[in-house]
Structure formats: C-alpha cells, structure tokens
C-alpha positions in Angstrom: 0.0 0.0 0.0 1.6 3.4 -1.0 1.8 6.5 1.6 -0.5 8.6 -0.9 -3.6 5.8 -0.5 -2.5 6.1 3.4 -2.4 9.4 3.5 -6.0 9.8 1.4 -7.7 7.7 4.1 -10.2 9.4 6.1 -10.0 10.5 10.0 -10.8 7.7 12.1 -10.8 4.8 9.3 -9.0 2.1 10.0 -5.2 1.8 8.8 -4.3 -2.0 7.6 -0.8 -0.9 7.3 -0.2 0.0 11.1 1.1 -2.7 13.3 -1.2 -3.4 16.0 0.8 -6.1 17.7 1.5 -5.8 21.2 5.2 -7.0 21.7 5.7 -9.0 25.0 7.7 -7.0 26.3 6.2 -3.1 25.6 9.9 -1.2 25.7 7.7 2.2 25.0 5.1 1.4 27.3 7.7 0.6 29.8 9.9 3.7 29.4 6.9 6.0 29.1 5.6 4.9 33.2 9.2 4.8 34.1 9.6 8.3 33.1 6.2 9.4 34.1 7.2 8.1 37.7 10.8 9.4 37.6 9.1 13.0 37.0 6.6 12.6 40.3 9.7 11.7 42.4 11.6 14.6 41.3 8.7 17.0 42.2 8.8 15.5 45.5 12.3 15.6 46.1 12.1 17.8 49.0 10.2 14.9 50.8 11.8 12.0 49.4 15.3 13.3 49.6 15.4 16.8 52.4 13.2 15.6 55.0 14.8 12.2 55.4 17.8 13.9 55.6 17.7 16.1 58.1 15.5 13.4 60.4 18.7 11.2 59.9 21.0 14.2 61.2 18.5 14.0 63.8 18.7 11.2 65.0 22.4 11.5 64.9 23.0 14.5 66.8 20.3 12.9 69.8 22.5 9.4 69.8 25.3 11.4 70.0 24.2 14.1 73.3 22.8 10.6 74.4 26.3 9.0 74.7 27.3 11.6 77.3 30.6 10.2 79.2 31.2 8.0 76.4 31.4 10.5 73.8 34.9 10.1 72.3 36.1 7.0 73.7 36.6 3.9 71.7 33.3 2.7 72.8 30.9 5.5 72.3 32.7 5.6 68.5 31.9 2.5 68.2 28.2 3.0 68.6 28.1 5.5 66.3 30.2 4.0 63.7 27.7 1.3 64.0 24.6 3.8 63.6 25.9 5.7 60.4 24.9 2.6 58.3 21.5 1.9 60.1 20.1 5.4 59.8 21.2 5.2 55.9 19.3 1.7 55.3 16.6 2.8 57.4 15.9 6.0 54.5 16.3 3.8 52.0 14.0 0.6 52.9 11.4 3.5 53.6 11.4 5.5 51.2 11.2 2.8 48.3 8.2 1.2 49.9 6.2 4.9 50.7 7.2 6.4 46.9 5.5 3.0 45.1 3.0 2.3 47.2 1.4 5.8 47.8 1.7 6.6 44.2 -0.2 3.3 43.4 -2.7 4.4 45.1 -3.0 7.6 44.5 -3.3 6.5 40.9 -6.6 4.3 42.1 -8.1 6.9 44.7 -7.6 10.1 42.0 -9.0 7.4 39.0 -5.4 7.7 36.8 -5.1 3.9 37.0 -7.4 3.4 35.2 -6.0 5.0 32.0 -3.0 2.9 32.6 -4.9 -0.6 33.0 -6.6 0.3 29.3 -3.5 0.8 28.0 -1.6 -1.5 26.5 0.5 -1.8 29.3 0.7 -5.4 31.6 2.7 -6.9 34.7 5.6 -6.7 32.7 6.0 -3.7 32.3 4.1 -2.0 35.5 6.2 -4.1 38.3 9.7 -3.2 36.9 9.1 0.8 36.1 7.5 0.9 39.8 10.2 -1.1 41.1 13.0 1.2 39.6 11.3 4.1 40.6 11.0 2.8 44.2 14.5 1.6 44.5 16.0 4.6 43.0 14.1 7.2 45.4 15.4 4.9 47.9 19.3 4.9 46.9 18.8 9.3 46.4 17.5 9.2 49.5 19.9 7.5 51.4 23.3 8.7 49.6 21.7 12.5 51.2 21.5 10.9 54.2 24.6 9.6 54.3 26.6 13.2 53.6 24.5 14.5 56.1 26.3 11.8 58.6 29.6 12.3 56.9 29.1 16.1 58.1 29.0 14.7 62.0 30.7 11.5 61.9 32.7 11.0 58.6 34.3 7.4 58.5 35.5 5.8 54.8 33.3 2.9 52.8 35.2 -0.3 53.8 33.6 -2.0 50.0 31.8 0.6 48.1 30.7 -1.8 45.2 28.9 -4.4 48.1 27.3 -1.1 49.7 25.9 0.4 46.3 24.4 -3.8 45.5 23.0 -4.0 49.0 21.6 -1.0 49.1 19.7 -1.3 45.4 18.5 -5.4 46.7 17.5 -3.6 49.3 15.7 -1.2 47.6 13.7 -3.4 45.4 12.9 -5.5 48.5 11.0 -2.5 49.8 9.7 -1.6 46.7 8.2 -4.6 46.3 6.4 -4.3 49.6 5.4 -1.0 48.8 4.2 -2.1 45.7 2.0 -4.9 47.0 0.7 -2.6 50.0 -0.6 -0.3 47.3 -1.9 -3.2 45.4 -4.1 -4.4 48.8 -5.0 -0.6 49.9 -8.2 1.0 48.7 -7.7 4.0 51.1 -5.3 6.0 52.8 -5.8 4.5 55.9 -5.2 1.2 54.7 -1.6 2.5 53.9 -0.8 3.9 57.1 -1.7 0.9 58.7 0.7 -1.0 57.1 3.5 1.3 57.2 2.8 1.6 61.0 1.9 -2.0 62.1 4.3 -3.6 59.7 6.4 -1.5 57.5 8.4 0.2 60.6 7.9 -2.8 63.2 10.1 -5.0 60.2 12.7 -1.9 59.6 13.4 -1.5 63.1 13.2 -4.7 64.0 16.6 -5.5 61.2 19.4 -4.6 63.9 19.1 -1.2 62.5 20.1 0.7 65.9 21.8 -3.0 68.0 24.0 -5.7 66.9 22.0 -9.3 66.9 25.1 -10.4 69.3 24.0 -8.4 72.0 20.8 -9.4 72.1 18.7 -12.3 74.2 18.1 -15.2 72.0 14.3 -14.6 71.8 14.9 -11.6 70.3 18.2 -12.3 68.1 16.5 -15.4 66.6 13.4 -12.8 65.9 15.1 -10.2 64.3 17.6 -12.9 62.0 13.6 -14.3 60.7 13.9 -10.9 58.9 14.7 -10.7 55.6 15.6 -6.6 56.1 17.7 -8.2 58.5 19.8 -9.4 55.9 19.9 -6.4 53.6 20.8 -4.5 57.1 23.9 -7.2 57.7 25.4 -6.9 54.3 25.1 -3.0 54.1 26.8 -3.0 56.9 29.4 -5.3 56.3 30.3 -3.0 52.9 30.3 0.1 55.2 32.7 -1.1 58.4 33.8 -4.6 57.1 32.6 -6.5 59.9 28.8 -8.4 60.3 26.9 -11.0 61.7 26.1 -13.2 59.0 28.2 -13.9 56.1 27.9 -11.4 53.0 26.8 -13.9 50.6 24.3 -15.7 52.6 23.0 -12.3 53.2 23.2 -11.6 49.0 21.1 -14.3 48.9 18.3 -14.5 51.2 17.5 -10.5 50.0 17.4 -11.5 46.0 15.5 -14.5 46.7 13.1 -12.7 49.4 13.1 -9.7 46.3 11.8 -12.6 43.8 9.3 -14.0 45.5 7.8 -10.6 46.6 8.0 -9.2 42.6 6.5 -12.6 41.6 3.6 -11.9 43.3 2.9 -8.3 43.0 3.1 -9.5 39.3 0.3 -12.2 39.7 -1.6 -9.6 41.2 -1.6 -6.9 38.9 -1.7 -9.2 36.3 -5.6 -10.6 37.4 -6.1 -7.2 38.4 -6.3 -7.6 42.0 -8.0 -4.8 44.6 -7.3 -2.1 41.0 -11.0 -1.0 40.1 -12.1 -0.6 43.8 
C-alpha cells in the first residue's frame, strides 16, 4: 500500500498498514511509566530526599548528646560507627516502599489507574518501572543521608561496590512491599496501617540501631527471621567490614526474598487484583 492511498484515508478509518501487535515485552510502554514516575519523584524531592535527611541528622546528633561520658572513647565511636549505616538503610527501605506504594494508590483513589490498566501496558512492564522508581528514590535518598552523617561522623566505605548492591536489593525488597501494599490498599488509611503495624515494626526490627550479638536469644532469633535483616547485615558489612552473617548468605536471602515478593505483585496486577475498587 503506497503513503499517498494512506495518506487519502479518512480521519478515524482504519489503517491495515499500522502494526497493531503488542510485543511481549512493551519497551515504549515501559519507558513512558518509568519516566512518568521518575518526574513525580523529582517533584517530590524535598520529601523524598530533604526531609529524610535532616531526620537522619536528627537522630544522629540525639545518639550522640545521648552518649554523654562516652562521647569520644573507643566505645561511644563505636556506637556511632555502627549507627551511620543503620540510619542510611533505614531511609532507604522506607522511602522505596512509601514512593510506590502511595503513588499506586494515588493513581486508584484520584482514577489515573485506570488509564493505565486500558492501556496497552501489563505486569511486565508495570512491576519493573514501579520497582526502579522505588528503589532509585530509595538509593537518592539514602546517599543525602549519608553526607549529612559524613558532616557529623565522617568514617570511609570499607567495599563501596557491596554497599551500592546491597543498598539497590534492598531497595527493590521495599519496593516490592510498597508495591503490593498499594496493590491491597483502597484507602489512605489502609496505607498507614501498614506502614505503622508492619512496615516500621520489620525496619526496626533488622538490627538497625543494635547488633544481633548483643541481644537475648528470643529476640536475636526474631530479628535474624527478617529478611531486612539481611539487607541491614550486608550493608553494613560493605560500610565497616565487619557483620553477623556472612555477606553472601545475606546476597542471597535479599534477592530471593526480592523474587518471590515481585513474583507476586506480578500475579496480582496481572488478574487485576484490589485495581478498580
């Protein structure tokens, strides 16, 4: 068919020579949410990325008053040595699991999801833009919160290239969570209860703030049930070199707790579970 009997076509008729074929992967479909999100996050920056920030330096600045006596022997560095890593990890697991899941459902509360489920746009594509987005917001986030500890307490990377691949596994850990909270919310409430009863029970419960070895075995064999736990224990064995568990045990229980968790939010989406309510 020539361009000038395409052309000559009328408004509206329908065009034999346009492929309609979906591909199974949609690269365009994909790039076009990934940006789409990328742009929200980058509007919200002063949340995502300031505010954590500064709560971090909080926190800092109160653990370190708190050490009293101890501040500037070997012990009380120690303690905050051991913090620096905790308070970065802790931005990071919460920020990727707040910036996918309240944009989720946002989308369904405001009525913008639906656009996206009639286009032609699937699990495929959906999970991984979200899950970039989520761990990226995550990693922004926590690099400002580190240079804000490196202001108070600066102390080098002991292996930058394990910190930067825990810190993304544990991003898309989160943002999976995030992800499937959104997925099972249909209000706002819905999402503060899981970010309150679960969300920050898990994260602090990951030895974020106390080594495992220090605590009763109840509570150590609790908190190493965690999968954060792990992503916690291998973040900060790339920051100070030492941990509780071994590295790649850690590597592993994170990307296979990461899979399972993406697997499903996939399944979900895919039926279109909790997405019309």
């Amino acid at each position: 068919m020539s361009l000038d009997s395409i052309a000559s076509r009328p408004a509206g008729a329908f065009n034999a020579a346009i492929n309609r074929m979906v591909p199974a992967f949609h690269t365009r479909a994909f790039l076009t949410l990934l940006g789409k999100e990328m742009r929200r996050v980058w509007k919200m920056a002063a949340m995502i990325i300031v505010a954590p920030a500064l709560m971090a330096v909080i926190y800092f600045v109160c653990f370190l008053f708190g050490l009293g006596p101890q501040r500037g022997t070997p012990e009380g560095d120690a303690v905050l040595s051991f913090l620096v890593p905790g308070l970065v990890m802790l931005s990071i697991l919460m920020r990727a699991a707040e910036n996918t899941g309240f944009s989720l459902l946002y989308g369904k509360i405001e009525g913008h999801v639906l656009d996206q489920l009639m286009a032609p746009i699937g699990a495929r594509e959906v999970v991984p833009a979200y899950a970039i987005t989520g761990m990226s917001a995550g990693l922004v986030s926590g690099l400002f919160v580190w240079f804000g500890s490196l202001l108070i307490w600066p102390q080098p990377v002991a292996h930058p290239g394990l910190a930067v691949l825990f810190a993304a596994l544990a991003g898309l850990l989160m943002a999976a969570c995030g992800l499937l909270t959104g997925l099972a919310s249909t209000k706002w409430d819905h999402m503060a209860a899981y970010f309150t009863f679960l969300f920050t029970p898990l994260s602090f419960l990951s030895g974020v703030f106390a080594p495992v070895a220090g605590m009763p075995p109840f509570f150590a064999h609790l908190v190493q049930s965690n999968p954060i736990f792990y992503a916690m224990d291998g973040f900060r064995y790339a920051m100070m070199g030492t941990s509780h568990q071994d590295p790649g045990l850690c590597a592993l229980v994170v990307t296979g707790a990461t899979a399972l968790l993406y697997a499903l939010a996939g399944r979900l989406y895919a039926i279109g579970w909790h997405m019309k309510n």
